[in-house]
C-alpha positions in Angstrom: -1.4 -22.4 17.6 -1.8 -20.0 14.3 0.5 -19.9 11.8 2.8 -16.7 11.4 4.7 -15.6 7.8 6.8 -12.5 7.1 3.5 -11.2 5.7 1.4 -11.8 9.1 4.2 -10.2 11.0 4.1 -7.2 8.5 0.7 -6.8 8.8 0.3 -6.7 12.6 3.4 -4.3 12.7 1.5 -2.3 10.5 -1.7 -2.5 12.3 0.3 -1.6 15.8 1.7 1.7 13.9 -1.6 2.8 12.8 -3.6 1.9 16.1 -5.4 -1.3 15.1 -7.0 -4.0 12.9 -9.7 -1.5 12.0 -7.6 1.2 11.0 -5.3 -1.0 8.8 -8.0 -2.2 6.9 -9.1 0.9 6.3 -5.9 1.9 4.8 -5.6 -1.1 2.9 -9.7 -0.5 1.9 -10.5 -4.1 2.9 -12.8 -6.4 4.9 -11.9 -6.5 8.2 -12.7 -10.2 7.9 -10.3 -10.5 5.0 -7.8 -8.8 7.2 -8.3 -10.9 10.0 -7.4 -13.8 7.8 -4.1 -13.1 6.6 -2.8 -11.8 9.7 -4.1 -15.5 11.3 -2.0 -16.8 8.0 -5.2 -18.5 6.9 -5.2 -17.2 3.4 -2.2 -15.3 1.2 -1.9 -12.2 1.3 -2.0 -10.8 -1.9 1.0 -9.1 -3.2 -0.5 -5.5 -3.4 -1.7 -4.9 0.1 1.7 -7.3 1.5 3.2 -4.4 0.2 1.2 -1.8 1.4 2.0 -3.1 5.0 5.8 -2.6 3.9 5.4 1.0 2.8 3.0 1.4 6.4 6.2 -0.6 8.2 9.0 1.2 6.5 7.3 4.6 6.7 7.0 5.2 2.9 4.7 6.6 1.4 3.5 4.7 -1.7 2.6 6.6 -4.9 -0.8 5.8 -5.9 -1.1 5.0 -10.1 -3.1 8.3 -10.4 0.2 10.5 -9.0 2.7 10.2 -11.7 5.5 11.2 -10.2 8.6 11.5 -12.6 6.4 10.8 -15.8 6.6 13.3 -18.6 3.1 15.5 -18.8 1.0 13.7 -21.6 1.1 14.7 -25.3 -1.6 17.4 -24.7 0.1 19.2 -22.1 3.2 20.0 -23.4 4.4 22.7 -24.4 4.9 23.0 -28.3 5.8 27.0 -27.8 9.5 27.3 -29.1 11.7 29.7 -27.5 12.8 32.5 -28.9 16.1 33.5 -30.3 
């Protein structure tokens, strides 16, 4: 009998909405092999792709580090122009 954890669960949800193991470690970029061990709960899923699976799950998107959503453009890009009076 395997093991099961709210991160095994998540994963396989996650895996059913995208249309398989295959495609969910794709999405996640890992081994399918490393896949297939957390969702057997042999190993821990670490905390980035657990919550991955969440944002899959849930139907959020996750904002990837390189999409700075929110953050103020860097020193170089603004805009030191003064308006006119």
């Amino acid at each position: 009998m395997s093991k099961s954890t709210i991160e095994s669960r998540t994963l396989r949800r996650a895996a059913e909405i995208l249309g398989g193991r295959m495609k969910l470690a794709m999405r996640l970029q890992v081994p399918l092999l490393e896949l297939d061990r957390w969702l057997a709960a042999e190993e821990k899923v670490p905390d980035i792709y657990f919550l991955r699976a969440v944002d899959i799950v849930t139907g959020q998107s996750a904002i990837e580090p390189s999409d700075p959503v929110g953050m103020p453009p860097p020193a170089h890009e603004k805009n030191t122009d003064k308006p006119s009076r």
